[in-house]
N, C-alpha and C positions, 0 to 999 in steps of 0.2 A: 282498532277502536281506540285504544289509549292514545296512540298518536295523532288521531283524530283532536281527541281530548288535549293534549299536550300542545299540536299546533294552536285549537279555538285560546288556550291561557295566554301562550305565546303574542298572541296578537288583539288580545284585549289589554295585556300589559305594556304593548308599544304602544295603543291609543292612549292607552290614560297617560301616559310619558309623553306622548305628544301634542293632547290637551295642555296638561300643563305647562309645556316649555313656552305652547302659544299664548294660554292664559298670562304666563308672569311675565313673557316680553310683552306684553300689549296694557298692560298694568302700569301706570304711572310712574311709583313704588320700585316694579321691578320685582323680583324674585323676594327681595325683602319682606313686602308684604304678605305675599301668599294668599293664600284666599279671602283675608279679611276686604281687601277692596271689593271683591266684587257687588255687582248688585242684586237685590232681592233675588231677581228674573234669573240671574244666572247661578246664581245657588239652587235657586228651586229646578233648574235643568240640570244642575251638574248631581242634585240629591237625586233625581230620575234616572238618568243614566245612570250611575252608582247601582239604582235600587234592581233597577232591569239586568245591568249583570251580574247580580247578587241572586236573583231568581232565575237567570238561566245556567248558574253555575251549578246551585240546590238542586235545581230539576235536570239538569243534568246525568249528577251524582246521584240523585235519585232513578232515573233509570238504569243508568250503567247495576245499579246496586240492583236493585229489581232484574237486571237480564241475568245478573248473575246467578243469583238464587233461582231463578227458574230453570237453569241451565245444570245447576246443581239437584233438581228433584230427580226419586228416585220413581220410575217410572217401570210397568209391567210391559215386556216386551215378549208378543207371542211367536211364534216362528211358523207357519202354517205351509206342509206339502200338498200342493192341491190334486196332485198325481195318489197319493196314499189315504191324504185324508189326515193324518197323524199331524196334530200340535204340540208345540211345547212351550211351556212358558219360562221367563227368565226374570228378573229384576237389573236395572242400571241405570246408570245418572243418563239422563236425557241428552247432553253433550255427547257421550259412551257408544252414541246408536249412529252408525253410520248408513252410506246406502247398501252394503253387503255385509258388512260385519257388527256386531256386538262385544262389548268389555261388560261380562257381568260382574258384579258388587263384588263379588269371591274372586276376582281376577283373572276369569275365565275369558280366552277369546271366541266367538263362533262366528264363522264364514257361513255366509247363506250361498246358496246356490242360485242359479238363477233361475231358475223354477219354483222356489220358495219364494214364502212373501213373508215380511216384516210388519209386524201390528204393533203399533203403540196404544196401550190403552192409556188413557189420563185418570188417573183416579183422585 
């Protein structure tokens, strides 16, 4: 996922590098000018774009932020033998819960079998 994130930066910083090289060769002026030439129209495009990847970077970083925290709750995992009847419950980071095993909070490992079942409750 970061690399994901690291490629999208990667390649919004060559566009805007390559926006500008074409804005300032095609500028009268030349690179001296910089932005002042341009006109209205393309300021108010170029403030657009700016603002769009300005909002998909925040929302972005806003979910990365958000998966992680939910990734991090501590969640009630029950272990249920449907042969015995017998459950057990446990606490762990929702990450922590695999498809056979459990790392509880205490740093406990537990193996399920395959005839036990795995319950996640959300609380």
């Amino acid at each position: 996922m970061l690399g994901k994130l690291l490629l999208t930066v990667a390649i919004i910083v060559l566009a805007v590098y390559a926006i500008r090289e074409r804005l300032a060769g095609a500028s009268p002026a030349g690179a001296a000018a910089g932005t002042r030439s341009l006109s209205p129209r393309h300021r108010l495009i170029q403030t657009a774009a700016v603002l769009v990847v300005v909002i998909m970077l925040v929302g972005s970083g806003l979910a990365l932020l958000k998966g992680w925290g939910r990734a991090r709750d501590v969640v009630t995992v029950e272990v249920a033998n449907p042969i015995t009847g017998a459950v057990e419950r446990f606490e762990a980071r929702r990450t922590d819960v695999g498809d056979r095993t459990i790392r509880t909070l205490d740093g406990r490992r537990i193996r399920v079998s395959e005839v036990e079942r795995i319950i996640v409750l959300d609380e």
